[in-house]
PyMOL Python script that loads the backbone (N, CA, C, O; Angstrom):
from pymol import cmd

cmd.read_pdbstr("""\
ATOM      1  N   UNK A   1      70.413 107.974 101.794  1.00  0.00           N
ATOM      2  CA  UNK A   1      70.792 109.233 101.200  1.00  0.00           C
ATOM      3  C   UNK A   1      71.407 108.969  99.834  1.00  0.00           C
ATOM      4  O   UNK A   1      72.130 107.991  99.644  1.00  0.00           O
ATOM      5  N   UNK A   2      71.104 109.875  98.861  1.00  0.00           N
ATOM      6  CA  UNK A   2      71.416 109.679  97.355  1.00  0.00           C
ATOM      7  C   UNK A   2      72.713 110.340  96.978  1.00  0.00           C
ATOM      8  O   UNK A   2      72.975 111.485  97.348  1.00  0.00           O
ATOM      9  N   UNK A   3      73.708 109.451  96.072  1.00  0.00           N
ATOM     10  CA  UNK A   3      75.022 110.045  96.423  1.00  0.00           C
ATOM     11  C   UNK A   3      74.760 110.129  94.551  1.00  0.00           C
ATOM     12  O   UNK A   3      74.154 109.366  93.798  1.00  0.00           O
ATOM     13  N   UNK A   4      75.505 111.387  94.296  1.00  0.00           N
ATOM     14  CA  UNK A   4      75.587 112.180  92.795  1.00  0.00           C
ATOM     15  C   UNK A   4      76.597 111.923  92.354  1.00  0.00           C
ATOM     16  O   UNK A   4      76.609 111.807  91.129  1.00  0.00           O
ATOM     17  N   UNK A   5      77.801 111.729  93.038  1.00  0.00           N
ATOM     18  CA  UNK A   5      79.066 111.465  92.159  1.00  0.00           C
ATOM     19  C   UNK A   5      80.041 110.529  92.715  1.00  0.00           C
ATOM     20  O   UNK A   5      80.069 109.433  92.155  1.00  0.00           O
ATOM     21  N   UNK A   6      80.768 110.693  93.596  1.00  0.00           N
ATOM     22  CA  UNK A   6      81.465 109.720  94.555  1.00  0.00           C
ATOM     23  C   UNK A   6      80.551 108.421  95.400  1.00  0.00           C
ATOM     24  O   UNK A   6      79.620 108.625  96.180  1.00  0.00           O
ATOM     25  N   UNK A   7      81.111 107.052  94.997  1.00  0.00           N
ATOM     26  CA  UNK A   7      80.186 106.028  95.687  1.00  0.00           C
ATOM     27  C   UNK A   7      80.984 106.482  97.397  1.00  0.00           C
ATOM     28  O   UNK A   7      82.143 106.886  97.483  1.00  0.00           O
ATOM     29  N   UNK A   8      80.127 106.309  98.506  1.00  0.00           N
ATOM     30  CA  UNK A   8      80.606 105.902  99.559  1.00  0.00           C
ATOM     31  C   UNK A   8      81.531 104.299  99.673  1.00  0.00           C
ATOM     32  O   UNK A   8      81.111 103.281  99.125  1.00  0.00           O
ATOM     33  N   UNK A   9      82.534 104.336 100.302  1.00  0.00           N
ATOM     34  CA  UNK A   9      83.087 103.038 100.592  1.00  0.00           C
ATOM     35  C   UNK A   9      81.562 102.087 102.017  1.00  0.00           C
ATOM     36  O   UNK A   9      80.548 102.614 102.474  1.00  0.00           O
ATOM     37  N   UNK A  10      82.112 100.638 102.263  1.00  0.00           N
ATOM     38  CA  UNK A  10      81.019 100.593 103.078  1.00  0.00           C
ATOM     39  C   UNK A  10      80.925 101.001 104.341  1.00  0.00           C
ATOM     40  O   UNK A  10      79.809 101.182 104.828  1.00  0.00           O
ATOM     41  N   UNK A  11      82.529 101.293 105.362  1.00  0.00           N
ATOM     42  CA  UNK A  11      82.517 101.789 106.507  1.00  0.00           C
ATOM     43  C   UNK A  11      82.158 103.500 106.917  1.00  0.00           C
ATOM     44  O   UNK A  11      81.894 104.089 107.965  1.00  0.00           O
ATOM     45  N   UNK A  12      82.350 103.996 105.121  1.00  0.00           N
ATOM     46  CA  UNK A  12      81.599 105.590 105.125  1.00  0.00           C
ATOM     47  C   UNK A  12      79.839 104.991 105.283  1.00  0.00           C
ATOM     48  O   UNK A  12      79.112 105.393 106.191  1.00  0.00           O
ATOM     49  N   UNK A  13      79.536 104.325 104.582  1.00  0.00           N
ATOM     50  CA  UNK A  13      78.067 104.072 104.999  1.00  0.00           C
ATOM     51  C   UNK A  13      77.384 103.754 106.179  1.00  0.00           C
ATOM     52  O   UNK A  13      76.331 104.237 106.597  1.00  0.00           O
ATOM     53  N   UNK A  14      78.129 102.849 106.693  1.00  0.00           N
ATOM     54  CA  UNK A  14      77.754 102.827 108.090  1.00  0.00           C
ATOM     55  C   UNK A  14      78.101 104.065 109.219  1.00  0.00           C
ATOM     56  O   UNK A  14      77.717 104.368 110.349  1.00  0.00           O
ATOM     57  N   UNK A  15      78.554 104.312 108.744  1.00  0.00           N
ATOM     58  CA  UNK A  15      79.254 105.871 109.691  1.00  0.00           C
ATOM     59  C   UNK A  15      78.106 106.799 109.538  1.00  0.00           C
ATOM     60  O   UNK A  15      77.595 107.326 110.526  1.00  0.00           O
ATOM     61  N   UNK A  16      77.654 107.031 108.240  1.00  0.00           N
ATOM     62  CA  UNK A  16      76.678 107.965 107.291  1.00  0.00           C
ATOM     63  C   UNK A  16      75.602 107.672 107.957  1.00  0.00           C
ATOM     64  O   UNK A  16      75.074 108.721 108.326  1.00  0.00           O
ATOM     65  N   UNK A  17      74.796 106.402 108.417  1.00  0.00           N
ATOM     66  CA  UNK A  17      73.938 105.897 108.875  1.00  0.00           C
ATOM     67  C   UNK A  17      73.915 106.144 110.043  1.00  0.00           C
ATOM     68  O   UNK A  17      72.893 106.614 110.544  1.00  0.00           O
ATOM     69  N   UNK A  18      75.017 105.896 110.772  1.00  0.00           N
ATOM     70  CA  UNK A  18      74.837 106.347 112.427  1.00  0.00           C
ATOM     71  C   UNK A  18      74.822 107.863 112.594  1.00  0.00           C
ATOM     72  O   UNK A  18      75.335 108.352 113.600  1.00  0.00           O
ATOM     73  N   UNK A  19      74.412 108.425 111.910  1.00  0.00           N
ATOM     74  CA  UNK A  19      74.613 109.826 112.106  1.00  0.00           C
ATOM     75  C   UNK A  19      73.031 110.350 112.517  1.00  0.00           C
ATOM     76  O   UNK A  19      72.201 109.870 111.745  1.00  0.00           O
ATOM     77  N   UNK A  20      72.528 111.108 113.422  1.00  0.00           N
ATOM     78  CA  UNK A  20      71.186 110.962 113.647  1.00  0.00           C
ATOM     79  C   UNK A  20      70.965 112.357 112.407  1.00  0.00           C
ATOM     80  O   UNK A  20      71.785 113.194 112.029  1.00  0.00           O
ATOM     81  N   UNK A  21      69.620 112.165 112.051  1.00  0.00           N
ATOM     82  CA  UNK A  21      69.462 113.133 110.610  1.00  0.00           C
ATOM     83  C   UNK A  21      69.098 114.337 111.624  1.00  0.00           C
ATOM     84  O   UNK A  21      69.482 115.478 111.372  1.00  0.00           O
ATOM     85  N   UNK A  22      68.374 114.054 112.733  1.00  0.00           N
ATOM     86  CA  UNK A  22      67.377 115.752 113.060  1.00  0.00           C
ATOM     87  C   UNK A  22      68.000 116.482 113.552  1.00  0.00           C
ATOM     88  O   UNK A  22      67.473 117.200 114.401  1.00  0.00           O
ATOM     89  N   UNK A  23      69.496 116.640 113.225  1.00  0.00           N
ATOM     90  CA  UNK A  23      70.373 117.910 113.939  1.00  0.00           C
ATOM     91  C   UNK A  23      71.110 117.434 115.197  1.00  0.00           C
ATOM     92  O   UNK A  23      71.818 118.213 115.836  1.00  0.00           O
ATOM     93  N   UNK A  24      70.941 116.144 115.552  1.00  0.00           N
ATOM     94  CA  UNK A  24      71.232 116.013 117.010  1.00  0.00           C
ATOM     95  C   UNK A  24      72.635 115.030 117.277  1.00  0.00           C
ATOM     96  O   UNK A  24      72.535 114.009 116.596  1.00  0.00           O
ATOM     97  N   UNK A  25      73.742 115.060 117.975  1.00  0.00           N
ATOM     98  CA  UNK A  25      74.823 115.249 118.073  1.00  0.00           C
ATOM     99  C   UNK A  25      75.144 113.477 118.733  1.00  0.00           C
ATOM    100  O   UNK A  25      74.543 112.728 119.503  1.00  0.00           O
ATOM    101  N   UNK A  26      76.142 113.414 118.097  1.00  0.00           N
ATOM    102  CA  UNK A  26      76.441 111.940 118.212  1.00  0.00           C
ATOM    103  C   UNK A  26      78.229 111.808 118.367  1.00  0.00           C
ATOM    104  O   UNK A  26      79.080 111.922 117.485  1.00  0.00           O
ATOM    105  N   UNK A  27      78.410 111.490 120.021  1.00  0.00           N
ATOM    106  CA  UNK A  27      80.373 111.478 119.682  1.00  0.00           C
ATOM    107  C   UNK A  27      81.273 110.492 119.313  1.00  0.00           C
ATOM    108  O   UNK A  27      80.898 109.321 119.378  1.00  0.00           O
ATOM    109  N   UNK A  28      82.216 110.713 118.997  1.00  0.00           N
ATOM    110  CA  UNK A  28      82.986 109.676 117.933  1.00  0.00           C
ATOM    111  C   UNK A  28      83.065 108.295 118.898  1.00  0.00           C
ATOM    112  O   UNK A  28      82.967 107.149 118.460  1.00  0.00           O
ATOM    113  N   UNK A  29      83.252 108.640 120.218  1.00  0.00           N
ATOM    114  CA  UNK A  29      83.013 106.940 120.589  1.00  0.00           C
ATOM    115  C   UNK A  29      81.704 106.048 120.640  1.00  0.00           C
ATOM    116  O   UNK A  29      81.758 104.943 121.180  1.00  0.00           O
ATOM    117  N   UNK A  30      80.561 106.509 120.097  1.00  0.00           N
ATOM    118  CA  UNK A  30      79.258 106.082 120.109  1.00  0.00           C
ATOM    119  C   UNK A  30      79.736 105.520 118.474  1.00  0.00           C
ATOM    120  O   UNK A  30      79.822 104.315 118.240  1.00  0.00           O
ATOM    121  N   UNK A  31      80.002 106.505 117.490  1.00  0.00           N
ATOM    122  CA  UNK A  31      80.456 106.275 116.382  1.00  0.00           C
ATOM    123  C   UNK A  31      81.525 105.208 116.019  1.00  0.00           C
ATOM    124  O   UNK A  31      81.767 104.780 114.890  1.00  0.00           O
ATOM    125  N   UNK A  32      82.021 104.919 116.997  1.00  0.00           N
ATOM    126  CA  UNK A  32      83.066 103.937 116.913  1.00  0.00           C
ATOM    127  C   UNK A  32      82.606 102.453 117.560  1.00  0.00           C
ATOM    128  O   UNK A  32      83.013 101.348 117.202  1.00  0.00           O
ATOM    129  N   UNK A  33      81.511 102.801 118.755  1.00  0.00           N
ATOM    130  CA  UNK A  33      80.718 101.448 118.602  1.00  0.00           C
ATOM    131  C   UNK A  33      79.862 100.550 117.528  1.00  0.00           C
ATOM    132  O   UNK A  33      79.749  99.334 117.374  1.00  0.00           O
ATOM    133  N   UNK A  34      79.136 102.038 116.644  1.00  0.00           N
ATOM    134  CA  UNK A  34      78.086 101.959 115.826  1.00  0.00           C
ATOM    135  C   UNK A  34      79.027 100.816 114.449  1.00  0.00           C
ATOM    136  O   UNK A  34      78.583  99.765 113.987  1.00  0.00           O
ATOM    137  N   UNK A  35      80.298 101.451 114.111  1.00  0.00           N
ATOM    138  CA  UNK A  35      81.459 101.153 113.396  1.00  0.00           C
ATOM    139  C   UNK A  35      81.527  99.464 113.633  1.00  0.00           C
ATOM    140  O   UNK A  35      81.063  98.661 112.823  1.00  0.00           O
ATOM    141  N   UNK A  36      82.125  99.134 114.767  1.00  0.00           N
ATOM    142  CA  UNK A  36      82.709  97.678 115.186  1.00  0.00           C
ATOM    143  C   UNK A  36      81.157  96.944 115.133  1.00  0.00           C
ATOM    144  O   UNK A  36      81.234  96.043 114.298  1.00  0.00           O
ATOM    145  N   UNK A  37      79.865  96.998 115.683  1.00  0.00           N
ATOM    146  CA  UNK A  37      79.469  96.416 115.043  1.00  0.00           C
ATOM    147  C   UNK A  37      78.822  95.912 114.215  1.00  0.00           C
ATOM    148  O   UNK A  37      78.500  94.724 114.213  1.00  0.00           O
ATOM    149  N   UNK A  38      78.429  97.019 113.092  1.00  0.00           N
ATOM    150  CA  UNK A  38      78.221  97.084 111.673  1.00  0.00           C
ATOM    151  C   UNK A  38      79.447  96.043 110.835  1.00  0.00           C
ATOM    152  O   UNK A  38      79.280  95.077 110.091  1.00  0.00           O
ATOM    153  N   UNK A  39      80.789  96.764 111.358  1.00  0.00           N
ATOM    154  CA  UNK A  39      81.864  96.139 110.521  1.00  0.00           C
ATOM    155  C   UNK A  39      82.399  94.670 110.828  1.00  0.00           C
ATOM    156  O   UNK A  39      83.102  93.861 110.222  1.00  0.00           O
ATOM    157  N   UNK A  40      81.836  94.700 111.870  1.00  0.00           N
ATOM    158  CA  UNK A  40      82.719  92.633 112.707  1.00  0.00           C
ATOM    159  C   UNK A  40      83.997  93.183 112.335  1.00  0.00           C
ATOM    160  O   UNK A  40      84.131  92.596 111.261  1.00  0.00           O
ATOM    161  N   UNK A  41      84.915  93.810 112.440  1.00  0.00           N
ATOM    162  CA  UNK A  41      85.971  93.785 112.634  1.00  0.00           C
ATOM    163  C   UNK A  41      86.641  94.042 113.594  1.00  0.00           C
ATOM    164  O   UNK A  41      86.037  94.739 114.409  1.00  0.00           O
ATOM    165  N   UNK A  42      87.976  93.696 113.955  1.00  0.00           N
ATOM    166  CA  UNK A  42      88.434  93.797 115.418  1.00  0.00           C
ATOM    167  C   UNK A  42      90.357  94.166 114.597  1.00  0.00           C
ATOM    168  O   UNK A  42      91.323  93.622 114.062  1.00  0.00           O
ATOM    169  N   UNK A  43      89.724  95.664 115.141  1.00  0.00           N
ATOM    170  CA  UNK A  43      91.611  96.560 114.822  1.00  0.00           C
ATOM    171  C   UNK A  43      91.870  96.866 116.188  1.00  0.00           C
ATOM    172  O   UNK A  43      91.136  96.837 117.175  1.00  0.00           O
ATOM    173  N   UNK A  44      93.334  97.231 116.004  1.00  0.00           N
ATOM    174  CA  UNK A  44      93.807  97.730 117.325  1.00  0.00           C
ATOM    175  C   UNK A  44      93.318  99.200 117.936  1.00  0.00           C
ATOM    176  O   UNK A  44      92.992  99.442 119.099  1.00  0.00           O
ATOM    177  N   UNK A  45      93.370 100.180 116.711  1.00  0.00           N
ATOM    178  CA  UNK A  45      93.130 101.421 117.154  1.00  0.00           C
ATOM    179  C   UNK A  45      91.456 101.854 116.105  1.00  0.00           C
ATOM    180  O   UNK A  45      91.398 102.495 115.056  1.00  0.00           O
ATOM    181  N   UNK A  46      90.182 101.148 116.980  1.00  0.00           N
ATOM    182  CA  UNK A  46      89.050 101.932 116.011  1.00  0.00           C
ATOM    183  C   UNK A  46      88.584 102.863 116.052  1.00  0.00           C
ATOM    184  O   UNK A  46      87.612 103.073 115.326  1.00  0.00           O
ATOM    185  N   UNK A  47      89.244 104.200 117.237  1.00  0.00           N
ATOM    186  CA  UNK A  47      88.522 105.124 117.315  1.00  0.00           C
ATOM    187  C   UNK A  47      89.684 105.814 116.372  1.00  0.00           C
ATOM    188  O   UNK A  47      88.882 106.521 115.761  1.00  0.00           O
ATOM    189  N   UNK A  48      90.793 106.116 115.854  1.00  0.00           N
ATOM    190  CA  UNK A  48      91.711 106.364 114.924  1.00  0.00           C
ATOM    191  C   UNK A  48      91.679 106.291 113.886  1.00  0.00           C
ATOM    192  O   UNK A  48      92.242 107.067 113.114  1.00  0.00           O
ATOM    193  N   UNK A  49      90.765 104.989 113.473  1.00  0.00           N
ATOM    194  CA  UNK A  49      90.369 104.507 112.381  1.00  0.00           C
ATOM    195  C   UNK A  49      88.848 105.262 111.651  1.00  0.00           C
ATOM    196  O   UNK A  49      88.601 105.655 110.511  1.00  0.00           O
ATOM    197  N   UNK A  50      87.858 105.213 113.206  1.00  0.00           N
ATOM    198  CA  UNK A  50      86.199 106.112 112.609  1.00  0.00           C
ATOM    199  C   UNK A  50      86.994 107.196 112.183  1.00  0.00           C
ATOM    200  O   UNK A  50      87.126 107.441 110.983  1.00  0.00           O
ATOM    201  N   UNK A  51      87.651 108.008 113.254  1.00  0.00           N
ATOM    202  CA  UNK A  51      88.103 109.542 112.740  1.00  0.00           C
ATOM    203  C   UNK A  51      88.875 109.724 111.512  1.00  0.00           C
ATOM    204  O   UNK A  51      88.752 110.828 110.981  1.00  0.00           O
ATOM    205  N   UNK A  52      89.628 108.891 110.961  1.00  0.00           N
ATOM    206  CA  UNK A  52      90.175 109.013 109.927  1.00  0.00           C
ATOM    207  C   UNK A  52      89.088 109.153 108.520  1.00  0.00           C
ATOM    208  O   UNK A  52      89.008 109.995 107.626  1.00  0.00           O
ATOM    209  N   UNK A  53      88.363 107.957 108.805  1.00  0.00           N
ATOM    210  CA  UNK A  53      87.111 107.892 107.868  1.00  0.00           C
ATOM    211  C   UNK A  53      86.276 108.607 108.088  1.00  0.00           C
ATOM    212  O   UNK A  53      85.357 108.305 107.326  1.00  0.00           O
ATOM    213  N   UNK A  54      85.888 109.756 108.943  1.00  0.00           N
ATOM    214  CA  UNK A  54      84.740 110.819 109.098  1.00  0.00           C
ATOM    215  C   UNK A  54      85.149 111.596 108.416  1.00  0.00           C
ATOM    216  O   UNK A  54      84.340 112.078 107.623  1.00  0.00           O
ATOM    217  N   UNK A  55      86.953 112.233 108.366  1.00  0.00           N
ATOM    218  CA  UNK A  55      87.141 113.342 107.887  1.00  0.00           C
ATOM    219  C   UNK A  55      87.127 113.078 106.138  1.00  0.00           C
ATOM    220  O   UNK A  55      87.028 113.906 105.233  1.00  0.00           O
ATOM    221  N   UNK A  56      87.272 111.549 106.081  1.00  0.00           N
ATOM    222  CA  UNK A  56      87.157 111.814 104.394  1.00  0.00           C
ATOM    223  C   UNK A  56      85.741 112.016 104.142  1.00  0.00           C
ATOM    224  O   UNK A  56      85.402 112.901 103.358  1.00  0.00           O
ATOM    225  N   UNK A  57      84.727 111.159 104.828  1.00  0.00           N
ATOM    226  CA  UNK A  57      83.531 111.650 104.731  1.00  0.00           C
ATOM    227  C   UNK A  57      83.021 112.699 104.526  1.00  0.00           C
ATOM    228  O   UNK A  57      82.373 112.765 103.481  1.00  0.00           O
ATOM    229  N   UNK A  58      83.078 113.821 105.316  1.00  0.00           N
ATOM    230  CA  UNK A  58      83.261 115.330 105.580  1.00  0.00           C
ATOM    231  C   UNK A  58      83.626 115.551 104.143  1.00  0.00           C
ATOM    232  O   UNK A  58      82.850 115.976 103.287  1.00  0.00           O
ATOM    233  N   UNK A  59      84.885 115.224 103.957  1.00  0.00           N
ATOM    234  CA  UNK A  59      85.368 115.728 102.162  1.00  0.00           C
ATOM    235  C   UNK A  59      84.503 115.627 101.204  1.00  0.00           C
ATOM    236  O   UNK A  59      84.144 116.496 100.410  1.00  0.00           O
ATOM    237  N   UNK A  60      84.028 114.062 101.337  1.00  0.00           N
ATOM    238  CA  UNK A  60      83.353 113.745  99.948  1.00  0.00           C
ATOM    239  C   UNK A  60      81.450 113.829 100.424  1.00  0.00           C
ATOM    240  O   UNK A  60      80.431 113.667  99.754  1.00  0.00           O
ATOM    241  N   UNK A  61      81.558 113.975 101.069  1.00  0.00           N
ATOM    242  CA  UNK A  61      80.012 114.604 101.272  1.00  0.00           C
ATOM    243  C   UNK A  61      79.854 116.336 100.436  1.00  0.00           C
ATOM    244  O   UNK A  61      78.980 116.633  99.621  1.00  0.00           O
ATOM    245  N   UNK A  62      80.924 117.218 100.923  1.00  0.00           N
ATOM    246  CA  UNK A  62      80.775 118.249 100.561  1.00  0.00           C
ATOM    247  C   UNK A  62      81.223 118.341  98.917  1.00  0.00           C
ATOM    248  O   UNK A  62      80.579 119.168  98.273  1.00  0.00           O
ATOM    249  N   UNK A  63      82.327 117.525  98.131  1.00  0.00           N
ATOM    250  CA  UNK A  63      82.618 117.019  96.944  1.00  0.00           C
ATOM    251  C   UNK A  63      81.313 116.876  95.956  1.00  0.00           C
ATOM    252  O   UNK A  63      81.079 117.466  94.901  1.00  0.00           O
ATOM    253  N   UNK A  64      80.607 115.969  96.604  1.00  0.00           N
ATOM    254  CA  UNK A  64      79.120 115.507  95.950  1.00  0.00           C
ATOM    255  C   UNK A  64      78.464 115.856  96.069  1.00  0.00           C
ATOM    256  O   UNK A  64      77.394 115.468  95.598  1.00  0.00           O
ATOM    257  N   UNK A  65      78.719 117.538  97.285  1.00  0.00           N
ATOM    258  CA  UNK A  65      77.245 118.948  97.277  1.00  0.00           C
ATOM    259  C   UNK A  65      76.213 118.249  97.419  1.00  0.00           C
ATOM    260  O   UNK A  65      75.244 118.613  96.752  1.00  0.00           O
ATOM    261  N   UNK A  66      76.015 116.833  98.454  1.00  0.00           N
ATOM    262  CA  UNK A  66      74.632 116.587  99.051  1.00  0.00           C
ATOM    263  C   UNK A  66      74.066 117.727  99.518  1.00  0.00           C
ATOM    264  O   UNK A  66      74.565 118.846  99.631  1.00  0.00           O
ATOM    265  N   UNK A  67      72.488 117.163  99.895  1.00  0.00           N
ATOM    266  CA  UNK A  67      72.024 118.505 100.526  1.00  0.00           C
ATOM    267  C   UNK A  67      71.916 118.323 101.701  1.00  0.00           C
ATOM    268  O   UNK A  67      71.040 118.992 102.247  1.00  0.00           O
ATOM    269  N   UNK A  68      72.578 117.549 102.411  1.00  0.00           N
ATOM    270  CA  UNK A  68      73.845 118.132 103.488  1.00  0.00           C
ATOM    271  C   UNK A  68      74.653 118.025 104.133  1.00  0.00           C
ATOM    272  O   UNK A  68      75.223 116.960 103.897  1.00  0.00           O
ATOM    273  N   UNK A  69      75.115 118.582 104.932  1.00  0.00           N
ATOM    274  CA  UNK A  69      76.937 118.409 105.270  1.00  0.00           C
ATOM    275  C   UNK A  69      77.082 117.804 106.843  1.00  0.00           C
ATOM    276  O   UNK A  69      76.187 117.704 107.682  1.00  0.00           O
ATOM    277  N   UNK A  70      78.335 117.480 106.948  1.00  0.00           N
ATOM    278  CA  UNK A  70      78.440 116.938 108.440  1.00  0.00           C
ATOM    279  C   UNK A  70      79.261 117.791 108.909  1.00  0.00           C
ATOM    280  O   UNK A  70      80.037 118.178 108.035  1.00  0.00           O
ATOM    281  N   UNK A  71      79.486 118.414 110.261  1.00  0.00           N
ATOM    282  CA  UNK A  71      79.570 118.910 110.872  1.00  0.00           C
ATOM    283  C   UNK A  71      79.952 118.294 112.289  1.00  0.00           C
ATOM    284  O   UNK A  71      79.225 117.619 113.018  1.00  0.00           O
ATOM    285  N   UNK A  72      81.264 118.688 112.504  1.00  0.00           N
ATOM    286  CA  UNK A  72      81.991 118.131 113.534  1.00  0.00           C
ATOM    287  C   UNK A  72      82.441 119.358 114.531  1.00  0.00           C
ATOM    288  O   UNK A  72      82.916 120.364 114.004  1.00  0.00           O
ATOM    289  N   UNK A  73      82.308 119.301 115.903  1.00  0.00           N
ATOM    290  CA  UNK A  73      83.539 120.119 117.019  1.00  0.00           C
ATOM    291  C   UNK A  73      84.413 119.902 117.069  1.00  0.00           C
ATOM    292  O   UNK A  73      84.889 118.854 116.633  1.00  0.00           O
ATOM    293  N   UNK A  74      85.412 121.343 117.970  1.00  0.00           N
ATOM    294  CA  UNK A  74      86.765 120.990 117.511  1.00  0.00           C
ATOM    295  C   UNK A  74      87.788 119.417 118.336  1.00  0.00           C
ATOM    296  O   UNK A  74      87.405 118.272 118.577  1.00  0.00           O
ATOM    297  N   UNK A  75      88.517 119.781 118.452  1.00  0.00           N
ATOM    298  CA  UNK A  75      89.445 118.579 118.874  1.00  0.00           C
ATOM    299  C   UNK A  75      89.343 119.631 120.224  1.00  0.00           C
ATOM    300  O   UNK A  75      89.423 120.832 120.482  1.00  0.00           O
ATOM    301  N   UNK A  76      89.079 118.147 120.984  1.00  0.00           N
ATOM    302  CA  UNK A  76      88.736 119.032 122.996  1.00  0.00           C
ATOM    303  C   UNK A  76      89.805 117.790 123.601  1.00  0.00           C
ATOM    304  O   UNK A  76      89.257 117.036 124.405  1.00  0.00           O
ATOM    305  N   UNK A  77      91.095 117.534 123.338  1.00  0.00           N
ATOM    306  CA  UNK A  77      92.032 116.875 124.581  1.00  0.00           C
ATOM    307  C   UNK A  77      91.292 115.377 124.775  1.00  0.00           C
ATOM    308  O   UNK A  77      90.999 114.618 123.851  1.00  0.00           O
ATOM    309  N   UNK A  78      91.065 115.146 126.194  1.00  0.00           N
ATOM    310  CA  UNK A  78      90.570 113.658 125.934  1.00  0.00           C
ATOM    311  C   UNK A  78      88.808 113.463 125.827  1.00  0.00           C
ATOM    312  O   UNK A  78      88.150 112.430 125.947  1.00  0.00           O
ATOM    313  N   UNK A  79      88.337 114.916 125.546  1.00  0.00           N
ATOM    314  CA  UNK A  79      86.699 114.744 125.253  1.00  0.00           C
ATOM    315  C   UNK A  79      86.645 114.514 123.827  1.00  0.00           C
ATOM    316  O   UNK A  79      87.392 115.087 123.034  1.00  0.00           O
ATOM    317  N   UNK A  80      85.464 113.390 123.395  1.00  0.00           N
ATOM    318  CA  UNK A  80      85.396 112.956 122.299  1.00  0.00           C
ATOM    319  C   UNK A  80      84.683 114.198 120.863  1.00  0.00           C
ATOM    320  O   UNK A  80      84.025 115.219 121.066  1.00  0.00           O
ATOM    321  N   UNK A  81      84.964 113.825 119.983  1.00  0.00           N
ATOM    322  CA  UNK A  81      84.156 114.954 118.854  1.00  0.00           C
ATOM    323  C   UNK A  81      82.966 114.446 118.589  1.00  0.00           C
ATOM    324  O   UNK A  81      82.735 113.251 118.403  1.00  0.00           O
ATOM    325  N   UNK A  82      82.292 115.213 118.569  1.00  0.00           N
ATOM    326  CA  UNK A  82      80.743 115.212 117.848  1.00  0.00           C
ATOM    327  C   UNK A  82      80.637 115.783 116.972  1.00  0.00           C
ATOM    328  O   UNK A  82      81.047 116.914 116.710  1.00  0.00           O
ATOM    329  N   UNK A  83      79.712 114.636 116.034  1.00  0.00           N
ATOM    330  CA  UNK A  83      79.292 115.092 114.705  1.00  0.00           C
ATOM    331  C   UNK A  83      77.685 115.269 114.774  1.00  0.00           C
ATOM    332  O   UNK A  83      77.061 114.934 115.780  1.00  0.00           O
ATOM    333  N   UNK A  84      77.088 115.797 113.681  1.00  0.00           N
ATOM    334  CA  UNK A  84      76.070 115.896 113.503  1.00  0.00           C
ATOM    335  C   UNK A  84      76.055 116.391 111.544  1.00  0.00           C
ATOM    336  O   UNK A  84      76.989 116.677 110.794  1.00  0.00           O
ATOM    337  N   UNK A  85      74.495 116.295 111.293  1.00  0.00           N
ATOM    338  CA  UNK A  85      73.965 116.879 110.082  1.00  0.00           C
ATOM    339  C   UNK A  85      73.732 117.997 110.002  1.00  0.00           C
ATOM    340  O   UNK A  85      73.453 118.478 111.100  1.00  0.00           O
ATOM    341  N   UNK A  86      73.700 118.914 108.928  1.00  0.00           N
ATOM    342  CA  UNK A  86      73.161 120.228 108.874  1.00  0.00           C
ATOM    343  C   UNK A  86      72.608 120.034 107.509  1.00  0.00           C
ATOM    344  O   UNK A  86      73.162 119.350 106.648  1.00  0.00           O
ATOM    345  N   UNK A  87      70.997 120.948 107.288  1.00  0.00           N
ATOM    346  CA  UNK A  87      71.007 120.848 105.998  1.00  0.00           C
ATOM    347  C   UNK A  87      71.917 121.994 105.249  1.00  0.00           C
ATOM    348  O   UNK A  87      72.467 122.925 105.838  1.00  0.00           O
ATOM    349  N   UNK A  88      71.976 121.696 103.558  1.00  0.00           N
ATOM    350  CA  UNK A  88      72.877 122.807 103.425  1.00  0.00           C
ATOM    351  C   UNK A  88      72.111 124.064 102.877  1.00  0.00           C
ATOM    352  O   UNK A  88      70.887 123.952 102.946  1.00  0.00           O
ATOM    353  N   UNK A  89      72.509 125.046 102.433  1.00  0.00           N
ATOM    354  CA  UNK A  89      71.508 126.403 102.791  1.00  0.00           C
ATOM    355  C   UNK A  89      72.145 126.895 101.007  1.00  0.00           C
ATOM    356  O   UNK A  89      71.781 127.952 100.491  1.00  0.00           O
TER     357      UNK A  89
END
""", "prot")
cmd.dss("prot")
cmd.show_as("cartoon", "prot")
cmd.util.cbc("prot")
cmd.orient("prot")
């Protein structure tokens, strides 16, 4: 995907990448596998860590008016969030 103004960092890229393009829904602990091992890194808290970096994602995706946005559910207690693509309209 072609970025217009803001570079992605590389753990936004890999995040960006695990995202399935055809609309279809992917939850933050799949996202947090996809994360550890793209990244070889080993933190204490990585599902704290994807979510932190989705929501800037979220920011600077919509910042750089790709043509299109990510799209997350709300916060559900101990069920995980799902993201997905939308194109934008």
């Amino acid at each position: 995907m072609k970025t217009k103004r803001d570079n992605y960092t590389p753990s936004e890229a890999v995040l960006l990448k695990a995202i399935p393009e055809n609309g279809s829904k992917i939850s933050s602990a799949e996202l947090t596998d996809e994360w550890r091992r793209a990244m070889k890194k080993r933190i204490r808290y990585p599902r704290n860590a994807v979510s932190g970096t989705m929501r800037a994602l979220i920011k600077k995706v919509a910042r750089n008016r790709e043509d299109f946005r990510i799209k997350r559910t709300p916060r559900g207690g101990p069920y995980s969030i799902e993201y997905w693509i939308e194109e934008r309209r």
